[in-house]
C-alpha positions as CSV (number, residue, x, y, z in Angstrom):
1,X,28.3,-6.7,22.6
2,X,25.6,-6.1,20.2
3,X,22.0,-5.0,21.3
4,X,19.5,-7.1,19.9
5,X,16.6,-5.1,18.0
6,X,13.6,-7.1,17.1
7,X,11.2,-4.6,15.2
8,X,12.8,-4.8,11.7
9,X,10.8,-7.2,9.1
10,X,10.7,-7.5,5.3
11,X,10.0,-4.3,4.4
12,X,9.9,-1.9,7.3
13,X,10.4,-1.6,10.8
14,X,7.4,-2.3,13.3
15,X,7.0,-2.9,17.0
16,X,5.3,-2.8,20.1
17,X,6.7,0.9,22.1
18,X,8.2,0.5,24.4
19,X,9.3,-2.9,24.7
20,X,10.2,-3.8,20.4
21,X,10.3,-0.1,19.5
22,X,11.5,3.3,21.3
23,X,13.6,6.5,21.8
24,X,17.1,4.5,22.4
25,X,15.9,2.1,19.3
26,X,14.9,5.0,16.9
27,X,18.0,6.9,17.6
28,X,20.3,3.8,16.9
29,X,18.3,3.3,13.7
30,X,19.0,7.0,12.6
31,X,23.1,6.4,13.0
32,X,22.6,3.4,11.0
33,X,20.6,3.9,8.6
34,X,22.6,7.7,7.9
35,X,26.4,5.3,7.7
36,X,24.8,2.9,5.5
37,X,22.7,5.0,2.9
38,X,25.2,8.4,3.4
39,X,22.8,10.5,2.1
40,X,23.1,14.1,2.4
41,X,19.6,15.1,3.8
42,X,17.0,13.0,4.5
43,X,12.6,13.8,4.9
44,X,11.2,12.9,7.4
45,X,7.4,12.6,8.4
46,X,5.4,11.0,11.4
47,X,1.6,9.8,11.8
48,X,-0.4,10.9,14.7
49,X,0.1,8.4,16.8
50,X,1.0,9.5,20.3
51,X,4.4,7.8,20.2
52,X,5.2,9.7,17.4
53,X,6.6,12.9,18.4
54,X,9.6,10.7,20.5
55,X,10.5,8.7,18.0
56,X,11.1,11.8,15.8
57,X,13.1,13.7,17.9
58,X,15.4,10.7,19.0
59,X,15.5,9.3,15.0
60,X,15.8,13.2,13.8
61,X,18.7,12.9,16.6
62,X,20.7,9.9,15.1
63,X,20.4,11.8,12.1
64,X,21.6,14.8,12.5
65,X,24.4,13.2,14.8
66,X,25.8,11.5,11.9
67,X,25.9,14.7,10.3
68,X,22.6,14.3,8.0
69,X,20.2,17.4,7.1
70,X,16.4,16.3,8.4
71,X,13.5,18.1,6.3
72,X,11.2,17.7,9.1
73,X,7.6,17.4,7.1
74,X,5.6,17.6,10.2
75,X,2.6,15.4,10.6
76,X,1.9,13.4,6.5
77,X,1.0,10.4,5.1
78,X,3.7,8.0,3.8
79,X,3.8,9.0,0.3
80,X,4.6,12.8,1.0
81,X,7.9,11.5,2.5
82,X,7.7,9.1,-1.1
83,X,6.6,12.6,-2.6
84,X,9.2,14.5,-0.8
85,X,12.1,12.2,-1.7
86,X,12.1,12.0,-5.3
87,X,10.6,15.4,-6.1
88,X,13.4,16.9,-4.2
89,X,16.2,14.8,-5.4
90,X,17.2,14.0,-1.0
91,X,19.3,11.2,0.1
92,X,16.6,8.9,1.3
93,X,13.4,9.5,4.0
94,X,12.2,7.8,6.7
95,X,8.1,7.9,7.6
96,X,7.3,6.7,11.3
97,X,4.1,5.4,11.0
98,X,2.4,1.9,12.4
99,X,-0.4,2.3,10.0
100,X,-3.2,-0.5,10.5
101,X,-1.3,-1.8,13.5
102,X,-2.9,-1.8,16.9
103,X,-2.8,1.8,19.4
104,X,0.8,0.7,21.3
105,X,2.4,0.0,18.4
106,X,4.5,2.3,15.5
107,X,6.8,1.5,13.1
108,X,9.6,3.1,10.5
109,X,9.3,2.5,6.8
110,X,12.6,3.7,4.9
111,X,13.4,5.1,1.4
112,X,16.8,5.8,-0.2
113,X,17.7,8.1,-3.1
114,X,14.8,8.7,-5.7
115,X,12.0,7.0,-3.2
116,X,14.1,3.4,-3.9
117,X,12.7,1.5,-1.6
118,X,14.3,-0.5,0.9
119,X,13.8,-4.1,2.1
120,X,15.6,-6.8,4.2
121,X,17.1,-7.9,0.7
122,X,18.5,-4.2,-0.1
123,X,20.2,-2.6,3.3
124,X,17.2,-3.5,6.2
125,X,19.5,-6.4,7.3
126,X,22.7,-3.9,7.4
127,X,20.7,-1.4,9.1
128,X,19.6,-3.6,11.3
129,X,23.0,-5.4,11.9
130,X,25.1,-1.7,12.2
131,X,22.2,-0.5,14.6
132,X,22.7,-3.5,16.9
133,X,27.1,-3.1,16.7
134,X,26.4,0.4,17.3
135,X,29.3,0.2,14.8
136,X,28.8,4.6,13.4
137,X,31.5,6.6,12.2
138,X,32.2,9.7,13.8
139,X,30.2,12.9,12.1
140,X,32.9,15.8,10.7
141,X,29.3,18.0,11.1
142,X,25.7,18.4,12.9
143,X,23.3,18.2,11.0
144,X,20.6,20.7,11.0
145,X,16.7,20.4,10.9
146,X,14.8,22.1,8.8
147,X,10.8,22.2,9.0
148,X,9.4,21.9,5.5
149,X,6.2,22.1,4.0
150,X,5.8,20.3,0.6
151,X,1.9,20.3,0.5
152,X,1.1,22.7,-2.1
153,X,3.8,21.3,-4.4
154,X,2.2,17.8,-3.5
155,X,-1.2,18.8,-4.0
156,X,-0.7,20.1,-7.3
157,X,1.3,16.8,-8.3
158,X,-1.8,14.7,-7.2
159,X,-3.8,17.0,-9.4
160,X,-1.7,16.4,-12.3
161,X,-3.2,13.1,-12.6
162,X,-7.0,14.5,-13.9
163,X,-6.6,15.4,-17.3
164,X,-9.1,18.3,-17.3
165,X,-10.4,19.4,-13.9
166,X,-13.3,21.3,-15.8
167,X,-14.7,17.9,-16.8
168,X,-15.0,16.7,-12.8
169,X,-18.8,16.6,-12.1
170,X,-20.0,17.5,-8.4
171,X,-19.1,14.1,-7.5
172,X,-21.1,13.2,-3.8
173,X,-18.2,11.2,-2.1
174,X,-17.6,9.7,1.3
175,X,-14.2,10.4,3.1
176,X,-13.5,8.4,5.9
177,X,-9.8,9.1,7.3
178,X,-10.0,6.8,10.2
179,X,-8.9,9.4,12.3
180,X,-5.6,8.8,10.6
181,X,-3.8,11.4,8.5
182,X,-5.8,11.6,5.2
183,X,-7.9,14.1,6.3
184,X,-5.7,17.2,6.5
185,X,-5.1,16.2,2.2
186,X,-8.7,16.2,1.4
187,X,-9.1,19.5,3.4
188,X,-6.1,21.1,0.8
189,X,-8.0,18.8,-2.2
190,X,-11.4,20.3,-1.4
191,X,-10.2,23.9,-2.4
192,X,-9.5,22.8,-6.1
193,X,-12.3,20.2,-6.5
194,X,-15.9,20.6,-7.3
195,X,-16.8,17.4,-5.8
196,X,-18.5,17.1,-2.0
197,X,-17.0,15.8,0.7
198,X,-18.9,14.3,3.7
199,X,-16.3,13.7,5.9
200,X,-16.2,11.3,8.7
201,X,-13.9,10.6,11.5
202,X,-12.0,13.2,9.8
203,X,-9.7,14.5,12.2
204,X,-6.4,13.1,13.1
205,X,-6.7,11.8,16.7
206,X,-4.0,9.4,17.6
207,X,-6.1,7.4,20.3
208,X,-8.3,6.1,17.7
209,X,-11.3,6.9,18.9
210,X,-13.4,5.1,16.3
211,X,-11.0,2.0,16.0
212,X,-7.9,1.5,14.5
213,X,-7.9,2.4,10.6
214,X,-7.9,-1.0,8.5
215,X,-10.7,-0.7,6.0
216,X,-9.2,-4.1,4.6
217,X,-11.2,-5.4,7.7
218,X,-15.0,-5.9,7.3
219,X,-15.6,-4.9,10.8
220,X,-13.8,-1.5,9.8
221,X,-15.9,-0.8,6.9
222,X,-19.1,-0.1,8.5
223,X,-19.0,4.1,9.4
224,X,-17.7,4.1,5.6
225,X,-21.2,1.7,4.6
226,X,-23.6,4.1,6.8
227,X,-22.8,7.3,5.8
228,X,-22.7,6.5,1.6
229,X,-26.3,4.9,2.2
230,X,-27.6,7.8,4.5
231,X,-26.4,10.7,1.8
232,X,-26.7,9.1,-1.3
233,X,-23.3,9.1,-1.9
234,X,-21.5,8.5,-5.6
235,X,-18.6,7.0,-4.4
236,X,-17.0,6.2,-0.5
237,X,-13.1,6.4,0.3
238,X,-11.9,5.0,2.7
239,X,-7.8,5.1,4.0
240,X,-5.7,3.2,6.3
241,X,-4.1,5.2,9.1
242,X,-0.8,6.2,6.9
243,X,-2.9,6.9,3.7
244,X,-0.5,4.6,1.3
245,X,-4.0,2.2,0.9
246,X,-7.4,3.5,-0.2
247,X,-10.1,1.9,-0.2
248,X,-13.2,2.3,-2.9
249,X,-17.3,1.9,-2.0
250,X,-19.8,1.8,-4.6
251,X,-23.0,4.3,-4.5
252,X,-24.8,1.0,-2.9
253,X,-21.9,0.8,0.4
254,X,-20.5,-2.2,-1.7
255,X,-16.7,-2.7,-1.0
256,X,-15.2,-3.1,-4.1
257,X,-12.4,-5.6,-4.1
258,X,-8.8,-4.1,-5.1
259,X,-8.1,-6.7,-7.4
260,X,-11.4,-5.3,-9.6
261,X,-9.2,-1.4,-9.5
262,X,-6.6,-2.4,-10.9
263,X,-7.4,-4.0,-14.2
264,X,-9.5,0.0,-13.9
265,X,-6.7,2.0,-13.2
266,X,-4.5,0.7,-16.1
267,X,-7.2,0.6,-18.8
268,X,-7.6,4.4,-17.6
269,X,-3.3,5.1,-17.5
270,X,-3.6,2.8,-21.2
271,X,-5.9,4.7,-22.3
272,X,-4.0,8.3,-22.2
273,X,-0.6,5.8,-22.7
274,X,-1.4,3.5,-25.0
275,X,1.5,0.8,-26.0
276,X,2.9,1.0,-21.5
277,X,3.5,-1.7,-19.3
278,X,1.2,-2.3,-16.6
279,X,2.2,-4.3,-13.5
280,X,0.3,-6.4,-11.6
281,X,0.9,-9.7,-8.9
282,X,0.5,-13.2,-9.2
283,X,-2.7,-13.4,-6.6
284,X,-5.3,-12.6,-9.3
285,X,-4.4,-12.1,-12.4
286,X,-6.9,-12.9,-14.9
287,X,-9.3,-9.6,-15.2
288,X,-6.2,-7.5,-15.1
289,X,-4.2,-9.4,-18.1
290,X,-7.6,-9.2,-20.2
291,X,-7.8,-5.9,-19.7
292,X,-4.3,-4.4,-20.2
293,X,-4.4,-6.5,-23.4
294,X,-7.4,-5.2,-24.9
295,X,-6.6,-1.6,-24.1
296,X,-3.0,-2.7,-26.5
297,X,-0.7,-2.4,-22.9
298,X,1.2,-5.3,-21.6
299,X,1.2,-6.8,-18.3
300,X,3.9,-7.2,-16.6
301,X,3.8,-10.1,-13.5
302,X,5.7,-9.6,-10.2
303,X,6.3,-10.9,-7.4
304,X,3.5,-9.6,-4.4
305,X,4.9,-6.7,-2.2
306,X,6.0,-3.0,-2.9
307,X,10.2,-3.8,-3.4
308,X,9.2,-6.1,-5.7
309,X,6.2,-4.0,-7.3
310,X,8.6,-1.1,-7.5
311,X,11.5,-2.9,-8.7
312,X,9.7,-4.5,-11.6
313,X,7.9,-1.2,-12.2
314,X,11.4,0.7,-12.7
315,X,13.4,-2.6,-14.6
316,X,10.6,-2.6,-17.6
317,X,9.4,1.2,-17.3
318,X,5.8,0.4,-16.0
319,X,3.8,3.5,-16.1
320,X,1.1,2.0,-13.3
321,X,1.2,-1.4,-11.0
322,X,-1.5,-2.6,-8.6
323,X,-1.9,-5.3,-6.3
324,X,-5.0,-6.5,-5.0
325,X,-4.5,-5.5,-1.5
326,X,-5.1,-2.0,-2.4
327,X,-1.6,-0.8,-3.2
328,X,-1.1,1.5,-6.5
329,X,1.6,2.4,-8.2
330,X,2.7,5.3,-10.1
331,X,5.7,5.7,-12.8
332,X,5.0,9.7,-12.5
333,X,4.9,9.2,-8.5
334,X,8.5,8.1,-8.6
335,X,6.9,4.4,-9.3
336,X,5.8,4.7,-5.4
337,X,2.4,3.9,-4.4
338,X,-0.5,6.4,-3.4
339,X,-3.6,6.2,-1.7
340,X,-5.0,9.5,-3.0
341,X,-3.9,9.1,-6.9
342,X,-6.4,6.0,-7.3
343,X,-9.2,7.6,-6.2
344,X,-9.0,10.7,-8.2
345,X,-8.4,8.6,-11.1
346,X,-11.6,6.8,-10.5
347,X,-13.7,10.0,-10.1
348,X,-12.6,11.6,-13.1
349,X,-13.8,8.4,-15.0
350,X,-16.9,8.6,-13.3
351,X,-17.3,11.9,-14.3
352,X,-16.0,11.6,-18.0
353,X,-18.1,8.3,-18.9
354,X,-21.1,9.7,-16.7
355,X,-21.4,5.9,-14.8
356,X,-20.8,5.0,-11.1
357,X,-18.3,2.8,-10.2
358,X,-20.7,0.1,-10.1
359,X,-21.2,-0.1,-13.4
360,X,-17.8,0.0,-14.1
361,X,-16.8,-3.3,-11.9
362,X,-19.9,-5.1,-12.1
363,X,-19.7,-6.9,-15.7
364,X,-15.5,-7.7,-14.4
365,X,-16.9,-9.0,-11.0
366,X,-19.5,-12.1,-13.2
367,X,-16.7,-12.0,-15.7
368,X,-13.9,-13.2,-13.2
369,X,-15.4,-13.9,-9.8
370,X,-12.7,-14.6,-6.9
371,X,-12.7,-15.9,-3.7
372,X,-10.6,-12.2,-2.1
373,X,-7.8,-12.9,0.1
374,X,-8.1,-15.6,2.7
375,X,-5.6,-15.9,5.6
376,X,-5.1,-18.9,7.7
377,X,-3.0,-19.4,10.7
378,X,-0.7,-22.4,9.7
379,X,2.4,-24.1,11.7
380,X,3.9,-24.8,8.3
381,X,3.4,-23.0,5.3
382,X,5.6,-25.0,2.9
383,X,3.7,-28.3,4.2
384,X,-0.2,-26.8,3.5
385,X,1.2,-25.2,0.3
386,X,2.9,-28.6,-1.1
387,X,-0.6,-31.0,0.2
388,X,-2.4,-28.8,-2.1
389,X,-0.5,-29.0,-4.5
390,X,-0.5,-32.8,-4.6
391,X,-3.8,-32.8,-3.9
392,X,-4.2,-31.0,-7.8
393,X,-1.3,-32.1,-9.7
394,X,-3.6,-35.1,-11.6
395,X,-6.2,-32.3,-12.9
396,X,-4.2,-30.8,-16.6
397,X,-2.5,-27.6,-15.0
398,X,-0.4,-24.8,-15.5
399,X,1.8,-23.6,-12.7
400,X,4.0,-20.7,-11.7
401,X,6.5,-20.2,-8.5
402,X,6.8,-16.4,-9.3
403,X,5.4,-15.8,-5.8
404,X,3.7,-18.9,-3.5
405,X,2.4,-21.4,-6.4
406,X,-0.3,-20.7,-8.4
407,X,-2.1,-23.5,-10.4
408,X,-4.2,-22.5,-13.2
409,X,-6.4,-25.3,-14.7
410,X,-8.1,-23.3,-17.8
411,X,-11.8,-22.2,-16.0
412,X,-10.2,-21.6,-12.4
413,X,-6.8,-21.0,-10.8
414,X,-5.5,-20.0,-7.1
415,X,-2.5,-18.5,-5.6
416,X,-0.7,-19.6,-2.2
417,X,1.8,-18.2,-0.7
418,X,3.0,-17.3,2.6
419,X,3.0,-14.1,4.4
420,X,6.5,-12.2,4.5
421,X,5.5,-11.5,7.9
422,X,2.8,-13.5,9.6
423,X,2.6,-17.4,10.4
424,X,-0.3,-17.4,7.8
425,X,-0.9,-18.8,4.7
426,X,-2.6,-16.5,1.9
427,X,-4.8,-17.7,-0.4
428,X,-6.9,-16.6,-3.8
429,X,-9.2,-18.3,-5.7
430,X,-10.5,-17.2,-9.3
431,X,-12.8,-18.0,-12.0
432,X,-14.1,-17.8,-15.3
433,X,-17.9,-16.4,-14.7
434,X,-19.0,-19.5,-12.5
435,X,-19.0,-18.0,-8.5
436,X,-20.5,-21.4,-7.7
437,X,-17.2,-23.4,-8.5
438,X,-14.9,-20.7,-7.1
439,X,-17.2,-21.1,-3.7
440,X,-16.7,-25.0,-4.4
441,X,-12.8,-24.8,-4.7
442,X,-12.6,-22.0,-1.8
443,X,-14.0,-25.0,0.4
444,X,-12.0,-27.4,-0.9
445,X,-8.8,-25.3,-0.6
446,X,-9.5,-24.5,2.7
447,X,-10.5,-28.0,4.4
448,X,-7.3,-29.3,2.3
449,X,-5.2,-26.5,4.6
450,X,-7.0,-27.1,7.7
451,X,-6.3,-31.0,7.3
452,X,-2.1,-30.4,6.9
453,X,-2.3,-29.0,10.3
């Protein structure tokens, strides 16, 4: 009889420990995902969350039981497994992390050959299924672990990004790790930069001390807010507790929407690659199309979510792709996303063009005002989503199902769609350069939801 295991979702693995996610769980998960992937050897890294260290040695366990070479890669971020996977040429990796999710929880995200992601359309749902059959085929070897450090190779890669390191100014810039696992990378970046670093809950501390890292939060930008005010800082950084999201501060402690970046990052990626494809998702779309067509690139729409980010990124070449929630993309990066890569990118166009990042967003943020993301808890996503969409179908529209609906009526648009893995409803609002009638159809939006409860 199978054992039901109830911590796999669309993209990853995530759970309460002990009751959704443990030793028994992680090792189970190791037999399956090695007789379903097969790969040869497999990276593996862990956040510093206390659980960590168990789940690694009973994952690294199923593994190596199924006769699967583990490059242990100690304590990371997700994207040196990412990093560590294709730069390596390994079977697959495996990152135990819980990233923005409360203390008691953790979580696995999985990669297979080449960093190709994995999701509950491509091999979650049979990992999942051959973990709970226990159905694994007896290993003709042990595997072996072997501890591996990658972190000058990866720090040179991230550097790769800045044309000319020469032309970096003495950047002032905030660094706020969340106590996460950012911290020990800007320690090895700070050798090699010019910039300053005022670093704040900087080291890695898996009891959180200063909250859980989610600078996607307001509540959780405020350290990040202080500390750019009180040193008269160029820039702030902030990370989520995995490192695969930054998250950018102008000199004034503004949070800068992600959606603003990305139109950013591909002019810059355009700019040095003129004539490459530069993904993006259906939530906001506007800034980012005008952009990638005046720099002579072409935007590519995909659905929301890294699979699909990645899979559209590989299928027409795409040298960059963002999404709005702070994910980046990089062809280079084995078309994984980054939360370092963005960030230098933006300081080394601070540097070169000799403006803050202010000046950069500010003429985008009047040119295409938007509402940012707005969840709400709903019993029914499909019913909110279709009263909407009634509510609009009279005005002259335009409309796309490439993820959720979005309805674009010529001087504003929005984008609905459920959560892969909430019970809320997701929901972004854009203009043409009038904020008062996005406000106006956030409201409306939002009373129509509330009233298809």
């Amino acid at each position: 009889m199978s054992k039901t295991i109830t911590c796999f979702k669309a993209y990853d693995a995530r759970g309460k420990v002990p009751s959704e996610l443990n030793e028994e769980i992680a090792y189970r998960v190791g037999r399956a995902y090695a007789e379903f992937i097969k790969p040869d050897r497999v990276a593996v890294g862990r956040d510093v969350r206390l659980s960590s260290d168990s789940l690694f040695a009973a994952l690294t366990s199923g593994l190596t039981d199924s006769g699967v070479d583990v490059l242990d890669l100690g304590l990371c971020g997700t994207e040196q497994v990412y990093f560590a996977a294709f730069h390596l040429q390994l079977g697959g990796g495996i990152m135990i992390t819980a990233s923005h999710n409360p203390v008691d929880y953790n979580g696995l995200k999985f990669v297979r050959e080449s960093a190709k992601p994995l999701s509950a359309d491509s091999g979650l749902v049979d990992i999942r299924r051959i973990a709970e059959e226990e159905s694994f085929s007896p290993a003709t070897r042990k595997g072996n672990v072997i501890p591996t450090d990658l972190s000058n190779d990866y720090v040179d890669h991230l550097l790769g990004y800045i044309a000319d390191i020469d032309k970096l100014k003495p950047l002032k810039i905030v660094v706020n790790a969340g106590n996460g696992m950012a911290g020990p990378v800007i320690d090895l970046l700070e050798k090699r930069l010019p910039f300053e670093f005022i670093k704040i809950h900087h080291e890695p501390d898996g009891t959180f001390p200063n909250g859980i890292p989610n600078p996607l939060l307001p509540e959780g930008r405020g350290a990040t807010i202080d500390a750019i005010r009180q040193h008269g800082a160029d820039l702030g950084v902030a990370w989520d507790g995995d490192f695969d999201r930054c998250f950018l501060f102008d000199h004034n402690g503004r949070f800068i929407e992600g959606y603003y970046l990305v139109g950013l990052l591909g002019v810059q990626l355009l700019q040095l690659n003129p004539g490459q494809r530069i993904v993006h998702d259906p939530r906001l779309t506007w800034n980012t199309i005008e952009l990638v067509e005046a720099n002579n690139g072409e935007a590519v729409q995909s659905k929301s979510g890294h699979a699909f980010i990645k899979e559209t990124m590989r299928a027409v070449n795409g040298i960059y792709g963002g999404e709005m929630s702070a994910h980046h993309y990089f062809r280079e990066f084995g078309y994984c996303d980054s939360g370092m890569i963005p960030w230098l990118l933006i300081s080394e166009m601070m540097s070169i063009q000799d403006r803050g990042l202010a000046e950069m967003v500010d003429e985008r943020i009047q040119r295409y005002p938007c509402s940012g993301e707005i969840n709400t808890q709903v019993a029914d996503s499909d019913v909110a989503i279709k009263r909407v969409e009634t509510h609009y179908a009279s005005l002259p529209h335009e409309i796309d199902r490439t993820d959720g609906v979005s309805m674009d009526f010529g001087e504003w648009r929005f984008n609905l769609r459920a959560s892969n893995t909430e019970p809320l409803l997701r929901m972004n609002v854009e203009t043409r350069a009038n904020t008062a009638l996005m406000e106006q159809r956030r409201d409306e939006i939002l009373d129509l939801i509330s009233r298809a409860q």
